[in-house]
MINU-668222 format. One record per residue (C-alpha): x negated, y, z. Coordinates in steps of 0.1 Angstrom, whole numbers, padded with zeros to 4 digits, always signed. Layout:
// residues N
XYZ...
END
This chain:
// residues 132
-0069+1336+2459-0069+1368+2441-0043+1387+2431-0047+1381+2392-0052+1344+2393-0014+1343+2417+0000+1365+2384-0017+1339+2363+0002+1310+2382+0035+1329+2385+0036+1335+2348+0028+1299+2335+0049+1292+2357+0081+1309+2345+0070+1298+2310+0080+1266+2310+0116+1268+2321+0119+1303+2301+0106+1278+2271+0130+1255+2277+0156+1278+2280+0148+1293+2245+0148+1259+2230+0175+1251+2240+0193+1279+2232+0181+1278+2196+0190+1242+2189+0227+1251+2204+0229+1282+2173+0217+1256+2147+0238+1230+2156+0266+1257+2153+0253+1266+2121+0247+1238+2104+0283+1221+2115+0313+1216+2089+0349+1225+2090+0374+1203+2081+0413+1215+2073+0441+1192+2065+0456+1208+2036+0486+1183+2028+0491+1143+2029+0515+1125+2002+0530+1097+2013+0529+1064+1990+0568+1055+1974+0574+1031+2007+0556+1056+2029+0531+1031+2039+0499+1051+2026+0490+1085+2026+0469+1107+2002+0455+1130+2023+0442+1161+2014+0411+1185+2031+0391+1215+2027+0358+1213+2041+0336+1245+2047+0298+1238+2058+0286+1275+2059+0267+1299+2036+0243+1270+2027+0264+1242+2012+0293+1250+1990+0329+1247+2000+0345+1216+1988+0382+1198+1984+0383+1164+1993+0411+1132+1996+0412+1100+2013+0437+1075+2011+0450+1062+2043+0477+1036+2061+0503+1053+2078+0499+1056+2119+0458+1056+2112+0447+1086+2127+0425+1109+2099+0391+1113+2105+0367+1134+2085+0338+1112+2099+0351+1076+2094+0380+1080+2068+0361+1077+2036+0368+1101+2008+0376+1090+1971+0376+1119+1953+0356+1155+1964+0353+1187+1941+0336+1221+1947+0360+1249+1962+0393+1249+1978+0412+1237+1952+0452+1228+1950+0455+1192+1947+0487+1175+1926+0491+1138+1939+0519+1120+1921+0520+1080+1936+0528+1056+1902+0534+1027+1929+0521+1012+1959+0488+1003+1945+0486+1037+1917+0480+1075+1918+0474+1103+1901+0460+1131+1914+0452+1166+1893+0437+1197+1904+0447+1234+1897+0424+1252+1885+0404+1226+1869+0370+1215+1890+0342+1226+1882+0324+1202+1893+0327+1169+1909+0306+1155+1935+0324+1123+1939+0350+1106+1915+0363+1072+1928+0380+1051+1901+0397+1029+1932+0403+1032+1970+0403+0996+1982+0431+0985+1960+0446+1014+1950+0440+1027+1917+0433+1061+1910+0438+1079+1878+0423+1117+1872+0442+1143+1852
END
């Protein structure tokens, strides 16, 4: 076998597994990239404590803006951005005023006032939600 047809071999090869390698590699930084961060700003508790507002800040990276978002939940759930559903999300990190009317009422405000809305809930299974 001559010498350049062994190079040949060795280089395809390393090719493969140096291919992989890269692929790999590149799918782990996009992942990465593309992948949210969630931050539990504050929960308010419903008048008998059995309920939670919670609000969260969500940051996606330079491609998707930054958003505020709330999701009513029971008391002793655990919150989870990927299966508690949201009622209410706004662009930007925004303060949130939640004021419970009664068990099955809020109100919730924002300071400064959103821009814009991406979602706007007018209930949250039977709780009734009023925006200010």
């Amino acid at each position: 076998m001559s010498r350049r047809r062994r190079i040949a071999i060795v280089v395809a090869a390393l090719a493969v597994p140096v291919g992989f390698l890269c692929v790999v590699l590149i799918d782990s930084l996009m992942h990465e990239f593309g992948a949210c961060r969630v931050v539990r700003q504050r929960a308010f508790a419903s008048p008998s404590g059995g309920q939670l507002v919670v609000v969260v800040w969500k940051t996606c990276g330079a491609t998707v803006p930054d958003s505020t978002q709330a999701s009513i939940l029971a008391r002793g759930r655990t919150f989870s951005p990927e299966s508690t559903p949201t009622f209410v999300s706004v662009r930007g990190h925004l303060d949130v005023v939640v004021a419970w009317s009664s068990e099955r009422a809020v109100r919730i405000g924002f300071i400064p006032e959103p821009g814009e809305f991406y979602k706007r809930d007018q209930h949250a299974g039977d709780v009734a939600i009023n925006y200010e």
